[in-house]
PAZA-947526 format. One record per residue (C-alpha): x, y, z; residue in three letters. Coordinates in steps of 0.001 Angstrom, whole numbers, plus 500000, padded with zeros to 6 digits. Layout:
<recs>
+--------+--------+--------+------+
!     c1 !     c2 !     c3 ! resn !
+--------+--------+--------+------+
!      X !      Y !      Z !  ALA !
...
+--------+--------+--------+------+
</recs>
This chain:
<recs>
+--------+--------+--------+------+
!     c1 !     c2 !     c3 ! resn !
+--------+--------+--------+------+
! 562719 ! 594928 ! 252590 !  UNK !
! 563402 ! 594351 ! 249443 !  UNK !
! 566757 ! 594893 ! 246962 !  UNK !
! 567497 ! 596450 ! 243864 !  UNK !
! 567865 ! 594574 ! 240879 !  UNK !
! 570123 ! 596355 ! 237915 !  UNK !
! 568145 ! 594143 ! 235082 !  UNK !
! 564478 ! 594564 ! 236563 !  UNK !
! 563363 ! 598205 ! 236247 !  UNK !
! 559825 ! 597650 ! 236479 !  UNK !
! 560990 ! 595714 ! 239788 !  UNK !
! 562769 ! 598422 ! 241458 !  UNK !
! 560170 ! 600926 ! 240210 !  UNK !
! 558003 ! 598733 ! 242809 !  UNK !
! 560046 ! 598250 ! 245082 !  UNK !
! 560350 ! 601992 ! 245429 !  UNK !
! 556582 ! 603107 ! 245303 !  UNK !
! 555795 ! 600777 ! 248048 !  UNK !
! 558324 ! 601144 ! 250255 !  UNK !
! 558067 ! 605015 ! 249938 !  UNK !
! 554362 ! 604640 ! 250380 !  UNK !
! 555290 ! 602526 ! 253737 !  UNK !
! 553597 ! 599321 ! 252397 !  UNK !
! 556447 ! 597609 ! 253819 !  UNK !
! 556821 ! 595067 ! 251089 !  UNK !
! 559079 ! 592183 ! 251130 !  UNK !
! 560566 ! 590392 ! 248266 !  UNK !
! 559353 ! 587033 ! 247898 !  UNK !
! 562045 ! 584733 ! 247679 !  UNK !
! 564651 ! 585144 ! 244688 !  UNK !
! 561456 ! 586038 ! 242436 !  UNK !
! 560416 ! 589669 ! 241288 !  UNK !
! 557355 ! 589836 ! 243805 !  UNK !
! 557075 ! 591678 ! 246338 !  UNK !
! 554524 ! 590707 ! 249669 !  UNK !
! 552609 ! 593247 ! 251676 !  UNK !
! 549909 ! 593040 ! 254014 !  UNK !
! 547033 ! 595655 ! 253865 !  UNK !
! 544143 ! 595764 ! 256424 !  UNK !
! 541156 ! 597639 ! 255164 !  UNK !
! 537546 ! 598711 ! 256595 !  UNK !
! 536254 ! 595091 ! 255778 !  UNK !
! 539613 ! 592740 ! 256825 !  UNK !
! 542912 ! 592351 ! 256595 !  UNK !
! 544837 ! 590564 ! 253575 !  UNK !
! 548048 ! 589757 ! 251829 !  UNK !
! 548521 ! 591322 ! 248280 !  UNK !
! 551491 ! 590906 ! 246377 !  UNK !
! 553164 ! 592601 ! 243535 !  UNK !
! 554356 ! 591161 ! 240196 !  UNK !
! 557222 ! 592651 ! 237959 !  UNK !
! 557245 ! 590393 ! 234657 !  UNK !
! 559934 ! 592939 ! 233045 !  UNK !
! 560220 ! 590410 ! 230444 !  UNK !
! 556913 ! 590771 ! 229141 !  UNK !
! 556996 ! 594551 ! 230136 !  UNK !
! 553498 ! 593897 ! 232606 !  UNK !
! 553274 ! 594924 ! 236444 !  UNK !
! 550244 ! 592334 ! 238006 !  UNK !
! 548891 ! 593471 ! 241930 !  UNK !
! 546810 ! 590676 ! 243414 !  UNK !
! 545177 ! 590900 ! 247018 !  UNK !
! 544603 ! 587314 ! 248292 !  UNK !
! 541199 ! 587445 ! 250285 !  UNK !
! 541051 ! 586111 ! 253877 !  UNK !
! 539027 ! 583345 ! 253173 !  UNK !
! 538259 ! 579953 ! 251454 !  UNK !
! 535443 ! 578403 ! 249941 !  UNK !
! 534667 ! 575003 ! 250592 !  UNK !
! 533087 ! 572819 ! 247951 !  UNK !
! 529867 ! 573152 ! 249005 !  UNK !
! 530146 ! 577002 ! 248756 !  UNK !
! 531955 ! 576436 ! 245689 !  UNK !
! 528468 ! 577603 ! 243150 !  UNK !
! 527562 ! 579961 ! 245764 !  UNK !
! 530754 ! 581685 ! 245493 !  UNK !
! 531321 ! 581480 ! 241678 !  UNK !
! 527909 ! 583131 ! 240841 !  UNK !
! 528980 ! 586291 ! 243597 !  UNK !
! 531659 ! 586475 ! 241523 !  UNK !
! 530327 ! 586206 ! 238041 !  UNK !
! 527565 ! 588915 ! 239423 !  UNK !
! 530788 ! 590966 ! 240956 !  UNK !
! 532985 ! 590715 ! 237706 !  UNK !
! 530486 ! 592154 ! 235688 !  UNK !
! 530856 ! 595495 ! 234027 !  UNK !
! 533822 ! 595464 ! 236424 !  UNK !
! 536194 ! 598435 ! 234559 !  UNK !
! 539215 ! 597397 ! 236322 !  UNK !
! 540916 ! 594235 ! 237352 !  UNK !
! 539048 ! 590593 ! 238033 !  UNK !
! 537509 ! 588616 ! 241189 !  UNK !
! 539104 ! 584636 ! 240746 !  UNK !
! 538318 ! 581732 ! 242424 !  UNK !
! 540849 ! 578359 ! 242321 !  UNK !
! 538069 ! 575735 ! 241976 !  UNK !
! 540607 ! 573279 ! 243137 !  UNK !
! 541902 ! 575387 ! 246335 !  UNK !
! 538704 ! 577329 ! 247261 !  UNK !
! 541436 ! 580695 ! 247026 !  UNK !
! 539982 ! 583803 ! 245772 !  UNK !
! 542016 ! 587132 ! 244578 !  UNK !
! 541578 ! 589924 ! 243005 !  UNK !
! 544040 ! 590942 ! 239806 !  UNK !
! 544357 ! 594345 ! 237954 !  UNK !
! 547505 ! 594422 ! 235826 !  UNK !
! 549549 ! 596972 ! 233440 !  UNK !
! 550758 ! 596761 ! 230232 !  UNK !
! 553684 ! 598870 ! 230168 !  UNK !
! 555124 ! 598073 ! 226638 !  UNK !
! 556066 ! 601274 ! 224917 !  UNK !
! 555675 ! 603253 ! 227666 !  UNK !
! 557252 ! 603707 ! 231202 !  UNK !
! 555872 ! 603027 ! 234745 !  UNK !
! 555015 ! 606264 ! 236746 !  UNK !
! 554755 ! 606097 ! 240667 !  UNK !
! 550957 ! 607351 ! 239710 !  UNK !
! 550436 ! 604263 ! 238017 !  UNK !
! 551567 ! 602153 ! 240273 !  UNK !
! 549269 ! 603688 ! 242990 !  UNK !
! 545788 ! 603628 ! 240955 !  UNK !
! 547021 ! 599642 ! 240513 !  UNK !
! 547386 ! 598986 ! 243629 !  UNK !
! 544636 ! 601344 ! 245300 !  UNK !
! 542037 ! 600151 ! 243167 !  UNK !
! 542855 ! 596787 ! 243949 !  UNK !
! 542488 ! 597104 ! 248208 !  UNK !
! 539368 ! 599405 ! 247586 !  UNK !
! 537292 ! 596798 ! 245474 !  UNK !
! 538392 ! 594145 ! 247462 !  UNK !
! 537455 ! 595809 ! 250752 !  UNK !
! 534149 ! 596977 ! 249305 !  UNK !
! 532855 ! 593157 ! 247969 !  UNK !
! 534506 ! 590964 ! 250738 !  UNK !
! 531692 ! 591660 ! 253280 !  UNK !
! 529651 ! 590563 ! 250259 !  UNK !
! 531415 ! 587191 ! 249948 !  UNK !
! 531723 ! 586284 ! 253851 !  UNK !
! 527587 ! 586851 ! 253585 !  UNK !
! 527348 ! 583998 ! 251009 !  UNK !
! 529687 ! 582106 ! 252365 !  UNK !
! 528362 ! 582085 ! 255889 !  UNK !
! 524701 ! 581746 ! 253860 !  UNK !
! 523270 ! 585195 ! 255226 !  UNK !
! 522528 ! 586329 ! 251536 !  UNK !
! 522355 ! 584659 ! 248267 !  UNK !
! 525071 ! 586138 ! 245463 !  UNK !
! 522436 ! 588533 ! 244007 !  UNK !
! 521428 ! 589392 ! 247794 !  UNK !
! 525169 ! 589940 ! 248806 !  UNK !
! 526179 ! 592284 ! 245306 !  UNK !
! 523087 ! 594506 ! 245945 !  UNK !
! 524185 ! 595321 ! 249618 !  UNK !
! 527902 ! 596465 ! 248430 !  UNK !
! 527219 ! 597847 ! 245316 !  UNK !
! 524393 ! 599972 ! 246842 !  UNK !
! 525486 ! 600688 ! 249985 !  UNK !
! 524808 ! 604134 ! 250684 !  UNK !
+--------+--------+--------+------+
</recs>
């Protein structure tokens, strides 16, 4: 579990929510980021929680169980492109270099204070996009569906 830091309030704000939401986070290191695991419908995946008091943002990334190989690497980029757009909240990435994808929302706190409510629409928006379009990737990654193929079975699934 992870302590309390006296000069990182947005920290221990997260540190609270998740713990008290049984997330079971765990502070990574001796940095102000916290590690969970979540396991949705669709898979299981690490996300992990940034507190940049400094710059007065909060940043929730899931990292999604898989990697794209170079050859995948188009394949992957245009389900993603397709997936990103007119995307409300938060941001599919892919690490050209390291075949990682993620998904990112993020909170600018700055004249304002972080609510527990807050916190939760972060982070539960996060797992429930990623969970929706990850069956989507694994099809064009495994080549079952081409990018357009894959974003027409999530986003109309009925």
């Amino acid at each position: 579990m992870a302590e309390e830091n006296n000069s990182a309030p947005l920290f221990n704000e997260l540190v609270e929510f998740f713990t008290g939401d049984e997330w079971g986070p765990e502070q990574v290191e001796d940095q102000a980021v916290l590690r969970m695991e979540f396991e949705g419908d669709n898979g299981k995946w690490t996300c992990l929680a940034f507190a940049h008091d400094d710059r007065e943002r909060v940043v929730f990334t899931s990292l999604l169980p898989v990697t794209v190989s170079a050859d995948k690497l188009p394949a992957a980029a245009e389900f993603i492109c397709r997936a990103n757009f007119g995307m409300e909240i938060g941001n599919f990435e892919l690490d050209y270099s390291e075949g990682a994808v993620q998904f990112r929302t993020s909170i600018d706190i700055e004249g304002g204070e972080l609510s527990p409510k807050m916190i939760q629409n972060l982070a539960y928006v996060n797992v429930w996009v990623t969970d929706q379009y990850l069956p989507g990737l694994v099809m064009v990654l495994e080549g079952d569906a081409s990018a357009a193929e894959a974003i027409e079975k999530v986003e109309n699934k009925e």
